[in-house]
N, C-alpha and C positions, 0 to 999 in steps of 0.2 A: 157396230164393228169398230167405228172409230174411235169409240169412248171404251173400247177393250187395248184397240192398241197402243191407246195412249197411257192406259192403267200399267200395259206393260212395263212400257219407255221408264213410267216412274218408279216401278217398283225394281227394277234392274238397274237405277242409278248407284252408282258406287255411295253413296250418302246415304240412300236408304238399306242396303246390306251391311253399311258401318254400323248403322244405328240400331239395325236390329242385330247384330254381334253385342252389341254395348248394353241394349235394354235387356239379354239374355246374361250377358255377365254381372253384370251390375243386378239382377235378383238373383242371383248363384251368392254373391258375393253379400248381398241382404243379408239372406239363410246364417251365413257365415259370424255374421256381426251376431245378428239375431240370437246365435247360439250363444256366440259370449259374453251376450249380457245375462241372457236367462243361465245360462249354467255357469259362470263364473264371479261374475260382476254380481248379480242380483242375490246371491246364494251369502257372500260375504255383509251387502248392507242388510241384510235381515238377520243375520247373525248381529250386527250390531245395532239393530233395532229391538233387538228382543227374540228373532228365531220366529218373528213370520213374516211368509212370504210376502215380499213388497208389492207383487201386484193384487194381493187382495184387501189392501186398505183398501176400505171407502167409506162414504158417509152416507148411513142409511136414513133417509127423510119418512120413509114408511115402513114399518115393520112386515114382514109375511104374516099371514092370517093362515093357520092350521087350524083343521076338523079333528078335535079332541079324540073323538071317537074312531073314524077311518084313518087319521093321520093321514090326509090329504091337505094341501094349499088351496087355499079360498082364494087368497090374495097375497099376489108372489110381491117378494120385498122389490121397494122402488130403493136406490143409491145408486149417488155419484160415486163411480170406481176410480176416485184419482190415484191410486196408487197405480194402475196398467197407464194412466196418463204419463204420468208421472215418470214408466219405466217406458214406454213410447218416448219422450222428450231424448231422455240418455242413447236409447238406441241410434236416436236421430242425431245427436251431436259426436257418438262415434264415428256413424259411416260420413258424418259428413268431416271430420277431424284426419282422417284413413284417406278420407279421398283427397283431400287437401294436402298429405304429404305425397299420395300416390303422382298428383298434377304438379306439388316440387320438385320431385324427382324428376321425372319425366323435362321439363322445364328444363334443369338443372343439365342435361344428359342433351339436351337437344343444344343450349351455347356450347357446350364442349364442342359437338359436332358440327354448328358454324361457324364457332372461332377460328380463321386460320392460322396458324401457326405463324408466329411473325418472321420473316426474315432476314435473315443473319444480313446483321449493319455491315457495309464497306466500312471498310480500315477509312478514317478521316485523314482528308489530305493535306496539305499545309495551308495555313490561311493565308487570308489575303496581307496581311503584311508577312508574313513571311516569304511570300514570293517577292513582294516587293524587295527586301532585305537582299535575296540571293542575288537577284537584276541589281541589283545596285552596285555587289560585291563584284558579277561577273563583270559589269562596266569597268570597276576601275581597276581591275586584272588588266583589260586590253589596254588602258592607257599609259 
């Protein structure tokens, strides 16, 4: 029983409900990148690649082996797909590019909010010689 209601205490900590908001948006917001590499991003370098799909380069070390006859696979092809590598890397330097402006901002927006506002300087008052100066004038007024 103790080790349930300690599971509680932690799972009710405001850090762990942050964190699970954040691992929930942050793969909403994957999905999102995700999409704009594969339908926007990725549609154009293969277009200037030649018109195929960047994630299916790869480098096949074994051929597939087909049955002449049944057209069945004997022996499915072995390759390295580094073109899905390749468009993994981009994905990964988007959201992390997205999240790096989304944490400026935010930064940016948070001094605004502790800056205080400076306050308005007092009118400056005469210096010190110049009071001197007056003391001196009103002195030899009385004299």
């Amino acid at each position: 029983m103790k080790l349930l209601s300690e599971f509680k205490e932690f799972a009710m900590r405001g850090n762990v409900v942050d964190m699970a908001v954040g691992v929930i948006i942050g793969g909403a917001f994957g999905k999102i990148v995700t999409s704009l590499v594969n339908d926007i991003i990725m549609p154009g370098i293969g277009v200037l690649t030649g018109g195929l799909n960047f994630s299916e380069y790869k480098y096949v070390i074994q051929k597939e082996v087909i049955d002449g006859a049944t057209s069945e696979v004997i022996t499915p092809e072995v390759a390295l797909t580094w073109g899905a590598f390749v468009q993994t890397i981009v994905d990964f330097l988007i959201v992390a590019f997205c999240i790096f402006l989304a944490i400026k901002v935010m930064n940016n927006m948070r001094k605004k909010e502790a800056e205080p506002e400076p306050e308005p300087e007092a009118p400056a008052g005469p210096t010190q010689e110049e009071l001197l100066t007056e003391i001196r004038d009103l002195l030899k007024e009385k004299k």
